[in-house]
C-alpha positions as CSV (number, residue, x, y, z in Angstrom):
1,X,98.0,13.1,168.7
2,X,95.1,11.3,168.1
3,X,94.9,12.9,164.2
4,X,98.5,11.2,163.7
5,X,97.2,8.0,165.2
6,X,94.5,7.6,163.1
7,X,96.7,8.6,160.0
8,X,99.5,6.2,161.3
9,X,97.0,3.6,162.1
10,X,95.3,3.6,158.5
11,X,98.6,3.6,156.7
12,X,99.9,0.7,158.9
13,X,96.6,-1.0,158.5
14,X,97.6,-1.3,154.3
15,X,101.1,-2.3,155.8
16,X,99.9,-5.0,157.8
17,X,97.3,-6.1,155.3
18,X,100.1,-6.4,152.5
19,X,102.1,-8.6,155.1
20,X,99.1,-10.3,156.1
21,X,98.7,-11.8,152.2
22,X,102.4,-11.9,151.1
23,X,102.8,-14.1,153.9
24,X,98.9,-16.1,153.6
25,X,99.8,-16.8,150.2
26,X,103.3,-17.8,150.5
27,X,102.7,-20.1,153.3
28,X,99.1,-21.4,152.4
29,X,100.5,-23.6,149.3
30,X,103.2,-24.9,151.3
31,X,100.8,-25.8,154.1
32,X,98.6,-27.4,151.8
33,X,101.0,-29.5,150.0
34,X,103.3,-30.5,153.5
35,X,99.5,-31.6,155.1
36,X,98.0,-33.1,151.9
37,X,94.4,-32.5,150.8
38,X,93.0,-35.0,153.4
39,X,94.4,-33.4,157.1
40,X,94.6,-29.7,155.1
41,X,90.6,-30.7,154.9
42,X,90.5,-32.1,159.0
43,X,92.4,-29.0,160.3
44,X,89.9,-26.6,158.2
45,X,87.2,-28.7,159.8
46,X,88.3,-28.1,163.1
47,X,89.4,-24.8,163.1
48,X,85.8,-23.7,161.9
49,X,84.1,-25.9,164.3
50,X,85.9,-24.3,167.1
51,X,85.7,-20.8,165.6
52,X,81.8,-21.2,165.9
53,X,82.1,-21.4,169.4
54,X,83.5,-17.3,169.4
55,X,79.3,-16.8,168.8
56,X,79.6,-17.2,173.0
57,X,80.7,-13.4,173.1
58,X,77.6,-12.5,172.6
59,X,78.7,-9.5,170.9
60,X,79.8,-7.7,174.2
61,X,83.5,-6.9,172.9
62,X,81.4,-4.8,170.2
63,X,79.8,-2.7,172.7
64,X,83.1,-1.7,174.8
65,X,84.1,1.6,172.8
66,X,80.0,2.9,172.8
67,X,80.1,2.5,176.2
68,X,83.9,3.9,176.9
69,X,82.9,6.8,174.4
70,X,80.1,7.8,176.6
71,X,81.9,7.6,180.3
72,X,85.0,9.8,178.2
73,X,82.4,12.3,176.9
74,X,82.0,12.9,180.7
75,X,85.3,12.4,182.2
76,X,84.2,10.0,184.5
77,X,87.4,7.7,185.0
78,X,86.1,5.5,187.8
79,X,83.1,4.7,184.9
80,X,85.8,3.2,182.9
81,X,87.8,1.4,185.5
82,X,84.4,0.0,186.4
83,X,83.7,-0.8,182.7
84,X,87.0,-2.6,182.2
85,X,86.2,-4.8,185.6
86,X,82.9,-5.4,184.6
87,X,84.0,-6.4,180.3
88,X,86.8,-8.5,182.1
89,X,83.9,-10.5,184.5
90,X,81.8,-11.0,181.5
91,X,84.6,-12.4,178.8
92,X,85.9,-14.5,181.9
93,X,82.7,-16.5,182.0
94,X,82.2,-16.6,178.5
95,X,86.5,-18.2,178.2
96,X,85.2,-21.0,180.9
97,X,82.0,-21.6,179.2
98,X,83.7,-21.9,175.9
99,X,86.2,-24.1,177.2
100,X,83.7,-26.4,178.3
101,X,82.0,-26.4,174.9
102,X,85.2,-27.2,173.0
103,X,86.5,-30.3,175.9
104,X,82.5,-31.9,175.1
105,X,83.0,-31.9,171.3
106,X,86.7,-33.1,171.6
107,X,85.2,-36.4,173.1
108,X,82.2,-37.0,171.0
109,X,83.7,-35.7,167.5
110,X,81.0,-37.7,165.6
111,X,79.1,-34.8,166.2
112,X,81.2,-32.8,164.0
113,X,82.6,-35.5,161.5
114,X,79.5,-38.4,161.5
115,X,81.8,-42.0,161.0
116,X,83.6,-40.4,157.8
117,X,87.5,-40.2,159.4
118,X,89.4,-42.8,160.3
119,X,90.8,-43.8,163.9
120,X,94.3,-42.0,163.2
121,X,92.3,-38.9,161.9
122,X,90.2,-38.9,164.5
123,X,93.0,-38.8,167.5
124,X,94.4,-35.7,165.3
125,X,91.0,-34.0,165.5
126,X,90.7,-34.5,168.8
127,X,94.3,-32.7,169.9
128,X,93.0,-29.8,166.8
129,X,90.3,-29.4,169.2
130,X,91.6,-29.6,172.3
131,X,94.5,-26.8,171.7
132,X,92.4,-24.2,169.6
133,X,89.7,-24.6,172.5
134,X,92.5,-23.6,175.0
135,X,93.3,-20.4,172.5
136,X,89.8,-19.5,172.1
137,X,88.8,-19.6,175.7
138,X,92.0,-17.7,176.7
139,X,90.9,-15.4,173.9
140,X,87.8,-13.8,175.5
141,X,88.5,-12.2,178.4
142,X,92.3,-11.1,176.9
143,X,90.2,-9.3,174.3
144,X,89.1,-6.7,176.6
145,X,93.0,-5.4,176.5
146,X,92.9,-4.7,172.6
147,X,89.6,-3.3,173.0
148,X,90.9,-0.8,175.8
149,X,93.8,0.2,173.6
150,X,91.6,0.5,170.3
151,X,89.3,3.1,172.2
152,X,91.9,5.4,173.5
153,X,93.0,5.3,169.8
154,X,96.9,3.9,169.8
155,X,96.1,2.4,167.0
156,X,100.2,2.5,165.8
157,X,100.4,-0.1,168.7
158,X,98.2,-2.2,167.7
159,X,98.5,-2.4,164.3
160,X,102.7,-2.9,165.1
161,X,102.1,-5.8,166.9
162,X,99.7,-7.2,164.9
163,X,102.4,-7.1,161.8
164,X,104.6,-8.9,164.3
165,X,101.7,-11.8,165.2
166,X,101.2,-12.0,161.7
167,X,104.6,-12.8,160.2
168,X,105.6,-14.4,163.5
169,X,103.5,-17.3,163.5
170,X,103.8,-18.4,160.0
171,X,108.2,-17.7,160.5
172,X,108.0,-20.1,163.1
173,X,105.2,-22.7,161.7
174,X,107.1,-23.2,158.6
175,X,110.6,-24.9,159.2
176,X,108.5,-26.8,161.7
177,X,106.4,-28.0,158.5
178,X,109.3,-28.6,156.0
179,X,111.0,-30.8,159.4
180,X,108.1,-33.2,159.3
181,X,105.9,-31.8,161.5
182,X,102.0,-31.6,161.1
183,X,99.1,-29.6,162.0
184,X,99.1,-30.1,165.5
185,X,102.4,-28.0,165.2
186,X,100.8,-25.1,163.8
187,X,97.9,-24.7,165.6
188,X,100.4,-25.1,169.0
189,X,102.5,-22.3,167.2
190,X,99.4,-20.4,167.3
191,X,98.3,-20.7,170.7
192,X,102.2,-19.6,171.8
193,X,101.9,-16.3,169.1
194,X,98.6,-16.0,170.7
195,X,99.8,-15.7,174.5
196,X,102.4,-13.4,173.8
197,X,100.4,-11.0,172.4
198,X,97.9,-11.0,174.7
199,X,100.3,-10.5,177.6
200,X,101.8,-7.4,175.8
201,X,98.9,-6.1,174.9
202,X,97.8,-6.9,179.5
203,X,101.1,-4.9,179.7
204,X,100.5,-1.7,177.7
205,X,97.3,-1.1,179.1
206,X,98.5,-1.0,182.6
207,X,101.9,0.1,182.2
208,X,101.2,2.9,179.5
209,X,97.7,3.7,179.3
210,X,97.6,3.3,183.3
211,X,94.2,1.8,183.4
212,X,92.8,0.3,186.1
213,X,90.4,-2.4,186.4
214,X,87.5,-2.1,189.6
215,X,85.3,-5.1,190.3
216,X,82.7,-3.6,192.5
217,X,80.1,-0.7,192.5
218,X,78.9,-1.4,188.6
219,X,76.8,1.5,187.3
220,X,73.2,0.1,188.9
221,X,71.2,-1.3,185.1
222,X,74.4,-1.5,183.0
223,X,74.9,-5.5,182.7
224,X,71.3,-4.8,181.6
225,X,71.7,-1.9,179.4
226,X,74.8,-3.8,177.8
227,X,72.7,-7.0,177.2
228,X,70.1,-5.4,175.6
229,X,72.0,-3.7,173.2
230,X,74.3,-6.5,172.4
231,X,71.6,-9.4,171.8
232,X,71.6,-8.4,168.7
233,X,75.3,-7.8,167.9
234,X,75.3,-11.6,168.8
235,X,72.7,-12.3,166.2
236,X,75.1,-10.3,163.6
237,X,77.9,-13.1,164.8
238,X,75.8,-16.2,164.7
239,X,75.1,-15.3,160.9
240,X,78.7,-14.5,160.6
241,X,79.6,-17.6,161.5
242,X,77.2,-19.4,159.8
243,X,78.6,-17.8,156.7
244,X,82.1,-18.1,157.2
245,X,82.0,-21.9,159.2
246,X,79.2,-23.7,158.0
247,X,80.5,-24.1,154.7
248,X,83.6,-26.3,155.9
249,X,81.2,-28.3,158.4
250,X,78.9,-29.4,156.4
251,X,81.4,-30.3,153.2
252,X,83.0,-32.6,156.3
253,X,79.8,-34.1,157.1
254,X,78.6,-34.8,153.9
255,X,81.2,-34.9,151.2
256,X,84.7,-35.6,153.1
257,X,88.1,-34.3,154.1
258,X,88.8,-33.6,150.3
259,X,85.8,-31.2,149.7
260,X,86.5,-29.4,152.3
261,X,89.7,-28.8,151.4
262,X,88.6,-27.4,148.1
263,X,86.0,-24.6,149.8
264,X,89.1,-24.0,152.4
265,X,91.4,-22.3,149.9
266,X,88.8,-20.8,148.1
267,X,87.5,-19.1,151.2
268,X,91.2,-18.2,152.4
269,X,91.7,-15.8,148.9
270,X,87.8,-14.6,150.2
271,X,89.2,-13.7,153.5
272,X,92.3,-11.9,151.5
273,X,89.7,-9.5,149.6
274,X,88.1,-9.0,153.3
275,X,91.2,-7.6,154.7
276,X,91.5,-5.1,152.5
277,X,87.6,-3.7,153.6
278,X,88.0,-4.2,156.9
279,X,92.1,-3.3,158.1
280,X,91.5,1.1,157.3
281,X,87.5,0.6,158.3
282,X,88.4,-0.2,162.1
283,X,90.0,2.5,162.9
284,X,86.8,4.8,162.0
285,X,85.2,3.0,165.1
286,X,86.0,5.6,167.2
287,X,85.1,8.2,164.9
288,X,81.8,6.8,164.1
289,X,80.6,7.1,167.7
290,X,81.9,10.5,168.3
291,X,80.0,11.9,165.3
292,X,76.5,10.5,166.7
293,X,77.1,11.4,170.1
294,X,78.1,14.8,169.3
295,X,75.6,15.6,166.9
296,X,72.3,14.4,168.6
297,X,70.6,17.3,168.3
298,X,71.5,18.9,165.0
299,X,70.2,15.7,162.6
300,X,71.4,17.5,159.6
301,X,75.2,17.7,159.9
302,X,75.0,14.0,161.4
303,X,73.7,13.0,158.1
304,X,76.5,15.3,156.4
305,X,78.8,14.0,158.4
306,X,78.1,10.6,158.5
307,X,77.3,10.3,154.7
308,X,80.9,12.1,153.5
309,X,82.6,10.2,155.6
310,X,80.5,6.7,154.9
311,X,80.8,7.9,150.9
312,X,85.1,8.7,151.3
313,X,86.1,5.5,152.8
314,X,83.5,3.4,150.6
315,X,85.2,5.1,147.4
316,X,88.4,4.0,148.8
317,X,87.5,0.4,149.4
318,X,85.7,0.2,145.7
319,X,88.7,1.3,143.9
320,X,90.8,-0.9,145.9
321,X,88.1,-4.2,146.1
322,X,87.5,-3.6,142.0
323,X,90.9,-4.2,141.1
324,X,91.5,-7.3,143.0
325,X,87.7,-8.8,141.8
326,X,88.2,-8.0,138.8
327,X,92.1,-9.2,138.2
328,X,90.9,-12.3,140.1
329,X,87.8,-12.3,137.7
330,X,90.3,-12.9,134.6
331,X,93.3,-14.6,136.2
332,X,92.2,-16.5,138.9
333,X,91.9,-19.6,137.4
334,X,95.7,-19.5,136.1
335,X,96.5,-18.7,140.0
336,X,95.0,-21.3,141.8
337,X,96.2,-23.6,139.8
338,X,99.9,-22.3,140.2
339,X,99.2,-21.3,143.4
340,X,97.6,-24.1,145.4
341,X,97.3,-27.0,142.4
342,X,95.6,-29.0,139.6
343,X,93.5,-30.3,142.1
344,X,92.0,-27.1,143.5
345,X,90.6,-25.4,140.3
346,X,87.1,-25.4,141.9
347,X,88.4,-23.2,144.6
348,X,88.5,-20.4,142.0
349,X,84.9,-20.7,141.7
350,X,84.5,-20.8,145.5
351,X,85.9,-17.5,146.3
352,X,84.9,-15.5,143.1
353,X,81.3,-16.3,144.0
354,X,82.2,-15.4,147.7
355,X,84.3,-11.7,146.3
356,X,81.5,-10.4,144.0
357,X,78.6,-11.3,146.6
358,X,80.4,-9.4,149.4
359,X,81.5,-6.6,147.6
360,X,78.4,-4.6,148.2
361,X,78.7,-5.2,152.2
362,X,82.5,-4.6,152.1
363,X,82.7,-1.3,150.2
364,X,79.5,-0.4,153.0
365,X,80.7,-1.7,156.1
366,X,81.4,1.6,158.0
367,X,77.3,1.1,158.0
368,X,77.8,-1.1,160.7
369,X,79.6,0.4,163.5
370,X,76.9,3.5,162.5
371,X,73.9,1.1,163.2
372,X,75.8,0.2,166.4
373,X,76.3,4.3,167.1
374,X,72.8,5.1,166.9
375,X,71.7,1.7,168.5
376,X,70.2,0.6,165.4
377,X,71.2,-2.4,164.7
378,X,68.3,-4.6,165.6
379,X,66.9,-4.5,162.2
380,X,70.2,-6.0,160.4
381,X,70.2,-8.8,163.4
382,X,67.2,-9.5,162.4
383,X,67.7,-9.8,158.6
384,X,70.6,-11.7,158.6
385,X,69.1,-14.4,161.7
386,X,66.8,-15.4,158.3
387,X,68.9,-14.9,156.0
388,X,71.5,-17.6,157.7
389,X,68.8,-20.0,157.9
390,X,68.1,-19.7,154.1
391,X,71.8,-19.7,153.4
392,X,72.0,-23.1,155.6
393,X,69.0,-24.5,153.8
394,X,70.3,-23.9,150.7
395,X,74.1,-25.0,151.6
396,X,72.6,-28.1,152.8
397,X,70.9,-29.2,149.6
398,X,73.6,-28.0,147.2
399,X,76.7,-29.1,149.1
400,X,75.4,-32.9,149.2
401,X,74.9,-32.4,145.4
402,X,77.7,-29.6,144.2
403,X,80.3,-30.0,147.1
404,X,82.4,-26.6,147.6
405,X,80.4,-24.5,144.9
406,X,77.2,-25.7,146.2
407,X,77.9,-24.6,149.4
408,X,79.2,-20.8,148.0
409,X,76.2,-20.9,145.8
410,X,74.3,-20.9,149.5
411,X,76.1,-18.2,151.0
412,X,76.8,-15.9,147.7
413,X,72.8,-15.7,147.2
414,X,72.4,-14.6,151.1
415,X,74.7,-12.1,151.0
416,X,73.3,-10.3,147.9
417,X,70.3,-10.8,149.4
418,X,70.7,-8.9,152.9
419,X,73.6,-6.6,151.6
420,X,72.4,-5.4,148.4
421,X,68.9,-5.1,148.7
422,X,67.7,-4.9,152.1
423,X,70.2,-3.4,154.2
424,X,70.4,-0.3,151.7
425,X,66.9,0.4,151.9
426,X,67.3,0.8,155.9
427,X,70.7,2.8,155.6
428,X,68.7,5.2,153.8
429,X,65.2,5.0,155.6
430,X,66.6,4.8,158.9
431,X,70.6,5.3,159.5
432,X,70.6,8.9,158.4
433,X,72.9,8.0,155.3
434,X,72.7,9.5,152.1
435,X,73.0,5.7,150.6
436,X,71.2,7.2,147.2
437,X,74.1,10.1,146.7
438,X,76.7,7.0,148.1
439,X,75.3,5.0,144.9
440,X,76.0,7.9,142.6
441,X,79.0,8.6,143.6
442,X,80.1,5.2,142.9
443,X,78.4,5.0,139.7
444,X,80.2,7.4,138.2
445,X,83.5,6.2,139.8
446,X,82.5,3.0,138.0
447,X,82.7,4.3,134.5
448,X,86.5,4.0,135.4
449,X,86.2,0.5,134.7
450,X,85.7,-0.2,131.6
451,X,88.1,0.5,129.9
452,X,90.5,-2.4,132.6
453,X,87.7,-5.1,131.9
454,X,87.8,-4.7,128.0
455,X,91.7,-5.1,128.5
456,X,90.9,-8.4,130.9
457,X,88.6,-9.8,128.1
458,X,90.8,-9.5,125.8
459,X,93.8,-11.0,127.8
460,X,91.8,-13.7,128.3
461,X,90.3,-14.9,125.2
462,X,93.6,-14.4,123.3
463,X,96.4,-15.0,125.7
464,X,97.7,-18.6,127.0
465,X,97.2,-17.2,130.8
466,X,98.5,-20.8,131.9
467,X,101.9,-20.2,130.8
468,X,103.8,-18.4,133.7
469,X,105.6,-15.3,132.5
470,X,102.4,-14.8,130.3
471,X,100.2,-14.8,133.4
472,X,102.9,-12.2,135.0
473,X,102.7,-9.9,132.7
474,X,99.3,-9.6,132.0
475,X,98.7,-9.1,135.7
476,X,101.3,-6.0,135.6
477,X,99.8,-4.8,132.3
478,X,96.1,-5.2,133.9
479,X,97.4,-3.4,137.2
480,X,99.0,-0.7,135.4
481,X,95.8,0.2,132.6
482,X,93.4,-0.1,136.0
483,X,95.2,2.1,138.0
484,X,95.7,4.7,134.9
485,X,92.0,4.6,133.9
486,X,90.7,5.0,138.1
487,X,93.4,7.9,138.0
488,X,92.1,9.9,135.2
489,X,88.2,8.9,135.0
490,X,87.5,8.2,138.0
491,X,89.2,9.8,141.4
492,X,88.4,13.2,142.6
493,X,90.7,15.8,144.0
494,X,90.9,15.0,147.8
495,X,91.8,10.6,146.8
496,X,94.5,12.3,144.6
497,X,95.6,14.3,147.8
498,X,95.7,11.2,149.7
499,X,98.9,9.8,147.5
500,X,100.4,12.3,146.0
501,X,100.8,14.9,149.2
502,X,102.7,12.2,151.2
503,X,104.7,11.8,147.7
504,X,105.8,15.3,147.8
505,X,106.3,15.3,151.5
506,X,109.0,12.4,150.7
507,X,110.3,13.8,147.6
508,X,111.2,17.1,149.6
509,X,113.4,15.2,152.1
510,X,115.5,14.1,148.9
């Protein structure tokens, strides 16, 4: 059962991603162009303003499935209905707090936006604020629900539903956007989505899964115990958010609607390239904290096991990150100027200094729910608490100078900073990963590309890539010599299993 779950889950995971970008970049240009640069650049502005108040969880929804893992181990059910209560207390607090957070900056958006909208912007901004503080607060405590489901593994629920939320909203944002309506549409389209969700998601855990939720006689230290280990989870988000927000604040601060617009779709194809890391990745979670827990005292097949299945899933993600980076690399430029206009062409800048910066932490981000396994993630807390203050120092100073680039100049140099340097020296020291034999192996899957980026060069120093059908082509022709090249030169037996035995499973039925 919970084999064909995980298998479901992972091959739903590339279905919903695929959804999740045919639909981001269908509907993104039409957004952008039915808003205009100016209120595309006010909603970004709010919608990362209001994300940065999600730092308020602390981290505790990260710490559900260690602690679920551990109570399962022992087949203590009233642990877990316990657990639930007490995750359901805690998020509860954190929605009212974040509610009151969001209603203070809804009055006194100077804060956010200095004297630089004007009065009709500004009673937009406010509303923006006002309805995705509502969504965010409700958020918290509903998250507990997807967090129960993800940890008994029905992970074909989840990812179902999720394919629905995400071609749902945008279905029923986008006649309201071609009728004349604005952004305070879509973001109330959102909050419906959201609700529904979340009260399906209340449903199957008490209806299906049967859980049940006790709000007295809490494990004597475990609020303690939880807080202790998730301080530094919440470090991990501040930094998170400081990376993924900051940008689209300060650009509103200091350089206007218009600039912020710019680093907005350039950070929306960077949040494209994430999804395909982080949608098969999740479901490893569970996994992850099996492994540790199981092998405590043998060291030696936790680092085997660990390391092959840190070094499987991060071959995976390089094949599948190197041909999007490196397509975008050679005809991005082309695309974002179909795609969202002449008067984005920075944007392509933006989000291929974002891509090739993160690639290191997205091809190695099962490394994080290991740290969290083996209660080791202080030390990356800790890194990246400095490393967002350098990224804001630098943001600061470039984005009054260089506007969007300026501002992924910032957060480019931080991530290749923490991810590619210092985080790999403690995987190996410390996290009982083979990260040297990881390296290898993707060394030699590298040689793979070569052969693709000599045929990108070429395309692009003799081929008109601005001319449509040109551009199309190309991108087949590249798609087709990458995928032939990582076939032959690059993937082993068992990644050649993984397509071509459901293949023959499906040609048998015909």
């Amino acid at each position: 059962m919970k084999v064909n779950q995980l298998k479901a889950g992972s091959m739903l995971s590339y279905v919903q991603m695929a959804m999740s970008i045919i639909v981001g970049l269908l509907y993104t240009p039409v957004m952008t162009r039915m808003l205009g640069q100016s209120e595309y650049g006010l909603y970004q502005t709010v919608t990362s303003t209001v994300a940065m108040l999600s730092v308020l969880s602390l981290g505790f929804n990260g710490s559900y499935i260690r602690y679920y893992s551990r109570y399962k181990q022992s087949n203590d059910e009233d642990s877990i209905y316990r657990l639930n209560g007490l995750f359901i207390i805690i998020f509860s607090v954190i929605g009212l707090v974040a509610l009151c957070c969001g209603l203070f900056l809804s009055q006194n958006l100077t804060l956010v936006f200095a004297d630089g909208l004007t009065a009709e912007e500004y009673k937009i901004a406010r509303v923006l604020m006002i309805l995705l503080t509502v969504n965010l607060s409700l958020s918290f405590p509903m998250s507990v629900f997807s967090s129960i489901i993800s940890a008994h593994e029905r992970y074909v629920f989840l990812k179902l539903l999720g394919m629905l939320k995400t071609v749902g909203g945008p279905l029923v944002t986008l006649p309201l956007l071609l009728m004349g309506f604005r952004s305070i549409a879509m973001v109330a389209v959102t909050l419906a989505v959201s609700l529904i969700t979340d009260i399906t998601y209340f449903i199957f855990v008490r209806k299906v899964l049967k859980n049940r939720f006790y709000f007295s006689g809490f494990p004597k230290g475990l609020f303690k115990e939880l807080f202790v280990f998730t301080i530094f989870i919440a470090l991990n988000l501040i930094v998170d958010q400081v990376n993924s927000s900051m940008g689209n604040v300060l650009l509103g601060r200091f350089r206007g609607t218009a600039s912020v617009s710019i680093f907005g779709v350039g950070y929306t194809l960077y949040q494209y390239y994430i999804v395909f890391s982080t949608s098969v990745s999740n479901v490893f979670s569970p996994r992850i904290h099996r492994i540790v827990n199981e092998t405590k005292e043998n060291l030696s097949l936790q680092r085997f096991q660990l390391s092959n299945l840190f070094t499987k899933v991060g071959r995976i993600q390089f094949m599948i990150l190197g041909l999007i980076a490196s397509g975008f690399a050679f005809f991005g430029k082309p695309f974002v100027h179909y795609w969202a206009g002449k008067d984005y062409g920075n944007s392509y800048w933006v989000a291929l200094l974002l891509m090739v910066s993160a690639s290191i932490a997205l091809i190695e981000n099962l490394g994080i729910e290991i740290q969290r396994a083996q209660n080791l993630h202080k030390f990356r807390s800790i890194v990246y608490i400095f490393m967002a203050l350098l990224n804001l120092g630098i943001s600061v100073v470039l984005a009054k100078r260089f506007g969007a680039i300026g501002c992924a100049v910032g957060t480019a140099f931080s991530l290749v900073v923490a991810n590619g340097l210092i985080m790999n020296i403690y995987y190996q020291k410390k996290c009982n990963i083979d990260i040297l034999g990881f390296w290898k192996s993707i060394l030699r899957l590298s040689v793979s590309l070569i052969l693709p980026i000599a045929v990108g060069s070429l395309m692009m120093r003799y081929v008109d890539l601005f001319t449509l059908w040109k551009l199309f082509v190309c991108v087949i022709v590249y798609a087709v010599v990458y995928s032939v090249s990582v076939w032959f030169v690059g993937m082993n037996r068992y990644e050649k299993d993984l397509i071509l035995k459901p293949l023959k499973k499906i040609l048998r039925k015909f």
